[in-house]
C-alpha angles and dihedrals in degrees: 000000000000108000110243117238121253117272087237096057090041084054099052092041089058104044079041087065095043084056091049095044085045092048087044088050100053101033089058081044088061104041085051089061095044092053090044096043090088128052134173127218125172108310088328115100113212118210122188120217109249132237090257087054101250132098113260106197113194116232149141126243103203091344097311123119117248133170109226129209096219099222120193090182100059113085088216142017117270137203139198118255089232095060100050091050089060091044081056076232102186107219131241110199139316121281132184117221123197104214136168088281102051134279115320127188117229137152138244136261144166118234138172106240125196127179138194111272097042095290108155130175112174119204095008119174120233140188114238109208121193089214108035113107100199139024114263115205103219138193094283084072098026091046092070097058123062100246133207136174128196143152082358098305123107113209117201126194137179110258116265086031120128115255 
């Protein structure tokens, strides 16, 4: 006769598995809401306003896949430090930005952007920033598309374009 496990151990696996199928859950949620933030219509670009509040706009840097804060507010798009090292980005000078936490001090570097949606800037140059987390598309990218937000979507359209 095959010895039962002990109700201690019955109990944890089972809570142990709740905990697998929750993670599983949200984490296919999520997945679900990234893959249905963007949508593309026409020429216009749709981006839904995240869960933390802010627009993530899908791109590459070089070829790799970022997830940029679109940030009306930055003069120019910003990367980490981090991120540039691993892009081997050469840089071009030394900036000072002034950001939400102060002034910082980065360099500057050129870099071949793509979004999602077939927005393309070559040579752009970025700011790259020591402290920042994650990139920020700024107005040298958004200022060359005709912008709206409403009802937490911000719609995005080539200039010249009807509205």
């Amino acid at each position: 006769m095959a010895q039962e496990l002990p109700h201690t151990l019955k109990l944890a696996t089972v809570w142990l598995l709740i905990g697998v199928a929750l993670f599983l859950g949200v984490s296919w949620w999520q997945a679900g809401q990234r893959a249905t933030r963007i949508t593309v219509d026409g020429q216009a670009i749709e981006i839904r306003r995240s869960a933390d509040g802010h627009y993530h706009w899908r791109g590459r840097i070089q070829g790799r896949e970022v997830d940029f804060l679109v940030d009306t507010g930055a003069t120019a798009t910003a990367i980490p430090q981090r991120l540039a090292d691993q892009l081997q980005l050469v840089p071009e000078g030394v900036v000072r930005s002034a950001t939400a936490g102060g002034l910082a001090q980065g360099t500057i570097a050129r870099v071949d952007l793509e979004l999602e949606g077939g927005v393309h800037a070559r040579a752009l140059r970025v700011t790259v920033l020591p402290a920042l987390t994650s990139p920020l598309l700024g107005m040298d990218v958004l200022g060359r598309l005709r912008f709206t937000q409403r009802d937490g979507v911000l719609r995005l359209e080539p200039p010249g374009s009807a509205p």
